[in-house]
C-alpha positions as CSV (number, residue, x, y, z in Angstrom):
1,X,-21.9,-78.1,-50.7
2,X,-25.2,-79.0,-48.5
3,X,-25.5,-78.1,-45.6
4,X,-25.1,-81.9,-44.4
5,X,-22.0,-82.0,-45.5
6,X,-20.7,-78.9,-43.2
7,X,-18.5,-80.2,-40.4
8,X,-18.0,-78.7,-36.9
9,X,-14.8,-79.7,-35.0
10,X,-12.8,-79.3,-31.5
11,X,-9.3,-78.6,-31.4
12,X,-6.7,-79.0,-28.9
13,X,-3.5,-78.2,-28.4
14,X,-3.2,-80.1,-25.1
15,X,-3.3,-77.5,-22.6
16,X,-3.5,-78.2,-18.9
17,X,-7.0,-77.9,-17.2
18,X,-7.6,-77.7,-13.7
19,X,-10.5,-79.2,-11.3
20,X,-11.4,-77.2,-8.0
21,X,-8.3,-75.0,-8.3
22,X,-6.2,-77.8,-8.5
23,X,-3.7,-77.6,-11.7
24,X,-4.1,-81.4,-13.6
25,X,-0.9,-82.8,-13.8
26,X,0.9,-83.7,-17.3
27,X,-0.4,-87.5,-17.0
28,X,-4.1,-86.0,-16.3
29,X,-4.3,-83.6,-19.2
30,X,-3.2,-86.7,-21.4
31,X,-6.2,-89.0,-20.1
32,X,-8.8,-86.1,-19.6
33,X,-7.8,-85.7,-23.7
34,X,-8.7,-89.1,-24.0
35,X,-11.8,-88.6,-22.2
36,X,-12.5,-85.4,-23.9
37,X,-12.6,-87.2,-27.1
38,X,-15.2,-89.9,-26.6
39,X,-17.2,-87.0,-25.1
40,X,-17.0,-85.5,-28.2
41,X,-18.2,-88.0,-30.2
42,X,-21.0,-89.1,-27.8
43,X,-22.1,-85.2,-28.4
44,X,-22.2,-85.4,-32.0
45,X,-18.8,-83.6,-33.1
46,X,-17.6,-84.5,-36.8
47,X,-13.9,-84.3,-35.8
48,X,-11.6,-84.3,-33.0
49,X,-7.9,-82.8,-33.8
50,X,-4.5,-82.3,-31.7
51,X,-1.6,-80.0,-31.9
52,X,1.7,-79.8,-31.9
53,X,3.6,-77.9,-29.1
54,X,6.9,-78.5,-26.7
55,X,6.6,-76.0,-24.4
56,X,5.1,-75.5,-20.6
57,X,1.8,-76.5,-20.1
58,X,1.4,-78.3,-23.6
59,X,1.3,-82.0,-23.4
60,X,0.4,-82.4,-27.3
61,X,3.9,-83.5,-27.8
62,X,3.3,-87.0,-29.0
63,X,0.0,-86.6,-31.2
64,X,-0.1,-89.9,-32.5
65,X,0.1,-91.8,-29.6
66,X,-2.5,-89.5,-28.5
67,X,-4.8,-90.1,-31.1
68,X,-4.3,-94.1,-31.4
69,X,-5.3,-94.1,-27.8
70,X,-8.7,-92.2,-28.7
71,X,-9.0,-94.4,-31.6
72,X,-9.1,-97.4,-29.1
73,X,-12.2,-95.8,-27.4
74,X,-14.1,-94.4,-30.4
75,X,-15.7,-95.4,-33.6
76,X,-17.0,-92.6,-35.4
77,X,-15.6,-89.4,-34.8
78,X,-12.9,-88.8,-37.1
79,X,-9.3,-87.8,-35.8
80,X,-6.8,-85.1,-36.7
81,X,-4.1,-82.4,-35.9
82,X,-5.1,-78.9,-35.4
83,X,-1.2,-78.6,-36.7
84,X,1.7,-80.9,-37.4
85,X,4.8,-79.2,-37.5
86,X,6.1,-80.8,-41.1
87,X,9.0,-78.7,-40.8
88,X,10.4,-80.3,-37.7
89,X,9.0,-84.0,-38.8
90,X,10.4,-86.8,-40.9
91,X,8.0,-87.3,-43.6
92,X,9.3,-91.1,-43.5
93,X,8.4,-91.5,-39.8
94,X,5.0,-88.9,-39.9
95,X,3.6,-91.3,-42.8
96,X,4.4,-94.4,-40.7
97,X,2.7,-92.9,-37.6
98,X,-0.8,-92.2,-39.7
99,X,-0.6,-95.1,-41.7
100,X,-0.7,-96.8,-38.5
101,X,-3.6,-94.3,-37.2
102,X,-5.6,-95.0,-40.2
103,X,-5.3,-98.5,-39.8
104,X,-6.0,-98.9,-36.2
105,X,-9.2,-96.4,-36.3
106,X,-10.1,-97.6,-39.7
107,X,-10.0,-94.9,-41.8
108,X,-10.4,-91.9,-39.8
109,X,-7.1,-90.2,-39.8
110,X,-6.1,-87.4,-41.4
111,X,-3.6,-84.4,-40.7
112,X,-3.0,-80.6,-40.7
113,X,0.1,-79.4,-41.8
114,X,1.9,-76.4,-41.2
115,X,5.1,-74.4,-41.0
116,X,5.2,-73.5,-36.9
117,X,4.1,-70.3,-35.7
118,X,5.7,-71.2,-32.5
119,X,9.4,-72.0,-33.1
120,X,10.3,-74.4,-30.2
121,X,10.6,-77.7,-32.3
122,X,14.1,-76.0,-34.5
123,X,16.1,-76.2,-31.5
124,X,14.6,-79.1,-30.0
125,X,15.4,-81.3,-32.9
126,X,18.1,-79.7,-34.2
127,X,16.8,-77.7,-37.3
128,X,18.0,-73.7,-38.6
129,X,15.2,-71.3,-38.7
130,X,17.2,-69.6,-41.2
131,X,15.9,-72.9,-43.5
132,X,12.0,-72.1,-42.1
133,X,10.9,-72.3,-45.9
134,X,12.8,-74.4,-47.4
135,X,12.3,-77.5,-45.1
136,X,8.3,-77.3,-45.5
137,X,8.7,-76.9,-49.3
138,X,10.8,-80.2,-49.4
139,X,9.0,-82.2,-46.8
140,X,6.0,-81.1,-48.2
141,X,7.1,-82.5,-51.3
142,X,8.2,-85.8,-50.0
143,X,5.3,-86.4,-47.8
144,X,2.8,-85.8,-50.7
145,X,4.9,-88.5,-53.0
146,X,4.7,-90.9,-50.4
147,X,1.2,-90.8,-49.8
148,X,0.3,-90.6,-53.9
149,X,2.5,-93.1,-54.9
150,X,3.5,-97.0,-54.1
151,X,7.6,-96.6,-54.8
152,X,9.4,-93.4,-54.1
153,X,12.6,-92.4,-55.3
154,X,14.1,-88.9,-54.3
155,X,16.4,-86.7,-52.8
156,X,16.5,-83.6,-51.4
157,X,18.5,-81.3,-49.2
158,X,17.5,-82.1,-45.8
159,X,17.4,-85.9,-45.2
160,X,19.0,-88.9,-46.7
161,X,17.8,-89.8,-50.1
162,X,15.1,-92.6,-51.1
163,X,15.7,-95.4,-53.7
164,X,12.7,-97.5,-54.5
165,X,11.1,-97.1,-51.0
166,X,7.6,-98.5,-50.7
167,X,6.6,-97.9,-46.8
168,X,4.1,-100.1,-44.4
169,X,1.3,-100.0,-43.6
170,X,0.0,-98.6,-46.4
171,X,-2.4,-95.6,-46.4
172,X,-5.6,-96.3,-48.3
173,X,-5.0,-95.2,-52.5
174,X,-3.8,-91.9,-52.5
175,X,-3.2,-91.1,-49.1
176,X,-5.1,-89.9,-46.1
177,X,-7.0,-86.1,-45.9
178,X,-4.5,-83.5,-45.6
179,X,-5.1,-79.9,-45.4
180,X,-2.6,-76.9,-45.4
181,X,-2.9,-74.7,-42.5
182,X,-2.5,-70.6,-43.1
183,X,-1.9,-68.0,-40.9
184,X,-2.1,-65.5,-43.2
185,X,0.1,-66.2,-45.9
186,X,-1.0,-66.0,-49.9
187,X,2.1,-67.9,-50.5
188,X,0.4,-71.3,-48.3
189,X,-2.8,-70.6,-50.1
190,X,-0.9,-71.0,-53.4
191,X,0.7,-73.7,-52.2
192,X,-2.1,-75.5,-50.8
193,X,-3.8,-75.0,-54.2
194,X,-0.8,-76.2,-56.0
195,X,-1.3,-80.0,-54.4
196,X,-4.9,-79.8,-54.7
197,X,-4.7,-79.8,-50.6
198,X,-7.8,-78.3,-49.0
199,X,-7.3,-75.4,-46.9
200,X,-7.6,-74.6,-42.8
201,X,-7.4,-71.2,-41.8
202,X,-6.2,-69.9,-38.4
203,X,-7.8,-67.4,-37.3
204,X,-6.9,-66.2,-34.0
205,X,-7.1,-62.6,-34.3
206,X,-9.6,-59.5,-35.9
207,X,-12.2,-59.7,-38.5
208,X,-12.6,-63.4,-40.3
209,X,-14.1,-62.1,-43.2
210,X,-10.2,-60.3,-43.6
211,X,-9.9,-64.2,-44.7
212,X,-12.1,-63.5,-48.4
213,X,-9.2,-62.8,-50.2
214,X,-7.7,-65.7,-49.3
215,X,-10.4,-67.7,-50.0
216,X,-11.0,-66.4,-53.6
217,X,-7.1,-66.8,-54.2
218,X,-7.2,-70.4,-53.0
219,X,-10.2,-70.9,-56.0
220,X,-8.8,-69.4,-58.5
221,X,-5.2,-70.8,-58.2
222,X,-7.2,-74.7,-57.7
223,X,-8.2,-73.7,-61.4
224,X,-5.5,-72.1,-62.8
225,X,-4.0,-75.9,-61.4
226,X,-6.3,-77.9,-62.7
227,X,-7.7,-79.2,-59.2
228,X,-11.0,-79.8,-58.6
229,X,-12.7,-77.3,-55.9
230,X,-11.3,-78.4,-52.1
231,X,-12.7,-77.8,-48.4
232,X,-12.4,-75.0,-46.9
233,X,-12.1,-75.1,-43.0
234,X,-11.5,-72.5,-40.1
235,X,-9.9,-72.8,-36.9
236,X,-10.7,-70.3,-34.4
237,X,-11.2,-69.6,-30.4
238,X,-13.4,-70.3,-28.1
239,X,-16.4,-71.5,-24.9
240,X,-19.5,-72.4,-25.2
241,X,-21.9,-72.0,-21.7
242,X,-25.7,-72.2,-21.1
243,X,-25.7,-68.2,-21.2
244,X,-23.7,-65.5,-23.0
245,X,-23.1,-63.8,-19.5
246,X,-21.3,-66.9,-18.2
247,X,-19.3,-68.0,-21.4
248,X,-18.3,-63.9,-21.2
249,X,-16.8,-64.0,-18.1
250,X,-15.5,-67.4,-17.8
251,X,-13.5,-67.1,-21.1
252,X,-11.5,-63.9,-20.3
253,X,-10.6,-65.1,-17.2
254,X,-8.1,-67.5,-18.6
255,X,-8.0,-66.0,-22.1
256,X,-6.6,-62.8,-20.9
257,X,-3.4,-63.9,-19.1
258,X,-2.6,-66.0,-22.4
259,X,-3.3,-63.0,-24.3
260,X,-0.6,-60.8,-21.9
261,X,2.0,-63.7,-22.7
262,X,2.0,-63.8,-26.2
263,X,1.7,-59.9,-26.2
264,X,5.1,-60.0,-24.4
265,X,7.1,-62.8,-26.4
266,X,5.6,-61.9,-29.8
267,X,4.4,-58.6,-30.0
268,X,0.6,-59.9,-29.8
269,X,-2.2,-57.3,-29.3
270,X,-2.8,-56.0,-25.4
271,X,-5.9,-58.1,-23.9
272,X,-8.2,-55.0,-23.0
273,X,-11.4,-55.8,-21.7
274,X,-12.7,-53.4,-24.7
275,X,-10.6,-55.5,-27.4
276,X,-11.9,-58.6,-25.9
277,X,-15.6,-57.7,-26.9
278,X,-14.6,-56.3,-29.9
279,X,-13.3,-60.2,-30.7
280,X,-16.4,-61.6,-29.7
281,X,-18.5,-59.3,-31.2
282,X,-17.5,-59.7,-35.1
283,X,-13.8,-60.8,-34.5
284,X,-12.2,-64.0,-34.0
285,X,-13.5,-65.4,-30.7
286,X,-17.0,-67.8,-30.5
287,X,-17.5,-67.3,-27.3
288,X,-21.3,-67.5,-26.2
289,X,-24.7,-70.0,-25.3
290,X,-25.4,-72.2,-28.5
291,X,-27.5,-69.9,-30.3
292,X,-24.9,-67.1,-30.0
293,X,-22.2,-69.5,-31.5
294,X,-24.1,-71.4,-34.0
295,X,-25.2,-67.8,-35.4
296,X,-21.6,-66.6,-35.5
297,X,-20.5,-69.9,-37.3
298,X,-23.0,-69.9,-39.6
299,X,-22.4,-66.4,-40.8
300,X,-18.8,-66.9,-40.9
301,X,-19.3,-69.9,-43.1
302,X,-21.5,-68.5,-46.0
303,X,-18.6,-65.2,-45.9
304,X,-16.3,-67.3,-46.0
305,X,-17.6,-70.2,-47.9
306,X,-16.6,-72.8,-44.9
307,X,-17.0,-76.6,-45.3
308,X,-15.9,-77.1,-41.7
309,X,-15.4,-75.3,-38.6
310,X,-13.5,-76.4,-35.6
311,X,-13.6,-74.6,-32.3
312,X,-9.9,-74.6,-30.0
313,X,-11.5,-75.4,-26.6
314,X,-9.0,-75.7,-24.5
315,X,-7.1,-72.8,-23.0
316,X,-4.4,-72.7,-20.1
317,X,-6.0,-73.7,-16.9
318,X,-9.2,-73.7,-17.9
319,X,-12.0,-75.8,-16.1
320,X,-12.0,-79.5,-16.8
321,X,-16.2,-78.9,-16.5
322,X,-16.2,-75.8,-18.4
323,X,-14.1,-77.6,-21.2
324,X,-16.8,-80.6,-20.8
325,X,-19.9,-78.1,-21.2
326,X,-17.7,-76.5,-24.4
327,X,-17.8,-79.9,-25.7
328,X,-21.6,-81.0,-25.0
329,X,-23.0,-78.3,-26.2
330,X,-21.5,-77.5,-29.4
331,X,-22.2,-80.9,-30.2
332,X,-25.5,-81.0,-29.3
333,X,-27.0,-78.0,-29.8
334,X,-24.4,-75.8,-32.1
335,X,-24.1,-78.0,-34.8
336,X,-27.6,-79.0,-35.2
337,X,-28.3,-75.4,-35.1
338,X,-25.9,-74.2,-37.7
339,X,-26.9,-76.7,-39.9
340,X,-30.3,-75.6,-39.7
341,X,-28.7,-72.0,-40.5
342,X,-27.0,-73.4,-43.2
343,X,-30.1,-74.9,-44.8
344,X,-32.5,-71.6,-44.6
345,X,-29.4,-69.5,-46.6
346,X,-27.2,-71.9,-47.8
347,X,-23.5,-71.4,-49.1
348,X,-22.9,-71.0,-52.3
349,X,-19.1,-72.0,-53.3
């Protein structure tokens, strides 16, 4: 991999911003995504990705709608999910929706799938926990078939069966991009590997380089598959600002009560002002000016042997304008800068 070829993202998972105080309403989190997008690529950012959630303060709900509508007012930047919850989707209607996506933006679609670390969608549409596994295995399965081949017939234990089913549009030969997104789990590495998938780790949370071992398990099962070598992409936290000082401060503002939250409902760690630094420091936060950032990615990259990078902007309640600088400058000045990083030590896969 060159250093050209290194891509640096934004993520969202549709958060609500505010402006002067004031909380944005559903409707105005939806259009300032829009916004936020063609800012984006204006800036220079590779890709653009939404998430997947159904609970307060998430208006990420309806992804591709979302993204058709920032297909409409880009040309260039190319658009994702930071995670699609395959285990709560059909995989008849998900490859409709990004056939459809591909077409409209030409070409620029692809998708992240995962299994849910957030389990509102069961409920919501009617799926068992207790089948967690088993309904990303088989929709996995199906939603793979459908994007390699032009008929499908199958059956399975979760849907109605498929007899010589050729869907429209179609996606380009062989499908759109679609990566596998980890947690943490060796068993989605080796399942990633086993489709010749590339891979996006989450990383949320302590130490990136903990990620190595997944990262040499995920090369070593590609061969043992006999798939050639695939990306390998991160998703983590974070702000960029003019200064350290004022990225510092604004970021654990918001980042700390959504820290306390998730430390209640699911045993996340405590937000201490101490643990905080810690993340910023070597952990899993990039929050900083440019140069800060960009030094962090770039590090992170050759550890980790990164071909992309994308950076989860939003947070709840966060400034529309600081989300706007976040966006700016890490495509103006991060990315140039980490490829420029990149090129003096480069990564060696």
């Amino acid at each position: 991999m060159t250093p050209l070829t290194f891509e640096i993202g934004l993520d969202s998972f549709g958060e609500v911003a505010t402006d002067d105080g004031r909380t944005l309403s559903d409707a105005e989190t939806v259009r300032l995504l829009v916004e936020e997008a063609a800012l984006a690529e204006s800036s220079g950012v590779d890709v653009f990705s939404i998430g997947e959630h159904y609970r307060p303060g998430h208006v990420d709900s309806a992804t591709p709608v979302l993204l058709s509508a920032i297909a409409a007012v880009t040309e260039r930047i190319r658009l994702g999910t930071s995670v699609t919850v395959l285990s709560t989707n059909d995989p008849v209607r998900l490859y409709h929706d990004f056939a459809t996506l591909d077409a409209v933006s030409s070409g620029r679609a692809q998708i992240v799938l995962g299994r849910a670390s957030a389990t509102e969608s069961f409920p919501l549409f009617g799926y068992e926990l207790a089948d967690y596994e088993e309904l990303f295995e088989e929709k996995l399965e199906l939603f793979m078939r459908l994007q390699r081949e032009e008929t499908v017939t199958w059956s399975g234990a979760f849907r109605r069966s498929l007899a010589a089913q050729r869907l429209r549009p179609r996606m380009p030969r062989g499908g759109i991009p679609t990566w596998i997104g980890v947690g943490g789990s060796p068993h989605s590495v080796l399942r990633a590997a086993r489709y010749g998938l590339p891979l996006m780790m989450a990383v949320i949370g302590g130490r990136p380089q903990r990620f190595a071992g997944h990262v040499d398990l995920f090369h070593r099962a590609l061969r043992q598959s006999g798939h050639d070598p695939q990306p390998i992409g991160q998703h983590s936290l974070g702000l960029v600002a003019d200064t350290d000082e004022e990225a510092t401060e604004t970021w654990w503002q918001y980042w700390k009560p959504v820290v306390a939250q998730a430390a209640e409902e699911r045993g996340f760690y405590k937000p201490t002002r101490e643990r905080y630094m810690a993340e910023i420091d070597h952990g899993a936060l990039f929050v900083g000016s440019p140069e800060t950032v960009a030094h962090k990615i770039a590090r992170t990259a050759r550890d980790l042997r990164l071909s992309r990078f994308d950076l989860k902007y939003d947070i709840m309640r966060l400034p529309r304008q600081a989300r706007a600088r976040t966006i700016e400058l890490l495509g103006r000045e991060v990315a140039p800068l980490v490829r420029e990083l990149l090129t003096k030590e480069p990564i060696h896969v």
